[in-house]
C-alpha positions, 0 to 999 in steps of 0.5 A: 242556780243556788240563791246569794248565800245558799252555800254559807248555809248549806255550810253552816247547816252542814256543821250543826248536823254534825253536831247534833248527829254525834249528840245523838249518837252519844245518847243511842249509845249512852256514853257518859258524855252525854250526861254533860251536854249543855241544855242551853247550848243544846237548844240554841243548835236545836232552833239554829238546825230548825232555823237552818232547814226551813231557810233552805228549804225556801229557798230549794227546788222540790227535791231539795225543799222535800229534803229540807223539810224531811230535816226538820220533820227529823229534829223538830220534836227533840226539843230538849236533851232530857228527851233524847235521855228519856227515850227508847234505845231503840228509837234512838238507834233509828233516829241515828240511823235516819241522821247517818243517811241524812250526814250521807246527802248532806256531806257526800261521806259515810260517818262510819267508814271511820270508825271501821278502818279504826277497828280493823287496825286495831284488830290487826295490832290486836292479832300480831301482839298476841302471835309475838307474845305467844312466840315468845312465851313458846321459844322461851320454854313455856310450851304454848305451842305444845298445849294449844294442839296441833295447829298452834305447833305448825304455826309456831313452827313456821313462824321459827323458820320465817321471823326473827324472834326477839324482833317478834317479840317485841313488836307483839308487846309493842302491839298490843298496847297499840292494839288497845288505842286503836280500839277504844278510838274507834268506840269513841269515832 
């Protein structure tokens, strides 16, 4: 049985690891944001997240209390932005790695299922733009399909007998700026 309070904690906990976990993915991937993370703003999360672990880690069995404490064995010594920008890329791609199993347990989700599902949208507005441009550049005279080799003909062609081609067209070069949002999204995801 969960002690009177266990689960506001383990909630408020929840929300602080969050917040540093994406700190720290900004600083692994050197995103310009992290150059304006405020220092106290930063400890203060820093000895609330310490503060937040040792707590529930008291007040756990022995599973959850070897949890806690592997948390707080976790940010214990990044102490101060400056170390998180000093340090190996390397380290802090493991350190993330380490937060992004830790985010798993804590919240029951995977942080970077998101970003994935982002991506492939893109990919795949990405992919029909540049099928509706290339439509339109063939069938308005240009020859793409003629130039690219054969399979681009056999494309084209079958695309000719299947789509309507001012339709195509437009959702190509409504795609691709579309295509262009959900990418970025998912870099910043």
């Amino acid at each position: 049985m969960e002690a009177p309070g266990a689960t506001t904690e383990l909630a408020a906990l929840r929300g602080r690891w969050l917040q540093w976990t994406a700190l720290v993915e900004g600083f692994a991937h050197r995103r310009v944001a992290r150059l304006r993370v405020d220092a106290e703003g930063y400890r203060k999360l820093h000895r609330e997240l310490l503060r937040g672990c040792r707590s529930l880690a008291g007040r756990a069995g022995e599973p959850g209390r070897a949890f806690f404490e592997g948390l707080e064995d976790l940010v214990r010594p990044w102490l101060h932005p400056r170390v998180l920008e000093q340090a190996d890329r390397e380290i802090l791609f493991d350190l993330l790695a380490r937060c992004q199993e830790a985010t798993r347990e804590l919240t029951g989700r995977n942080p970077g299922r998101r970003r994935w599902v982002w991506r492939a949208l893109g990919i795949g507005a990405l992919l029909l733009g540049l099928v509706g441009v290339a439509w339109a550049v063939d069938r308005f005279g240009m020859g793409v399909a003629a130039r690219g080799g054969e399979w681009s003909h056999m494309v084209s062609l079958a695309l000719r007998r299947s789509i309507d081609v001012p339709h195509l067209a437009i959702a190509g070069i409504l795609a691709i700026p579309v295509a262009v949002y959900l990418v970025w999204h998912s870099a910043r995801a």
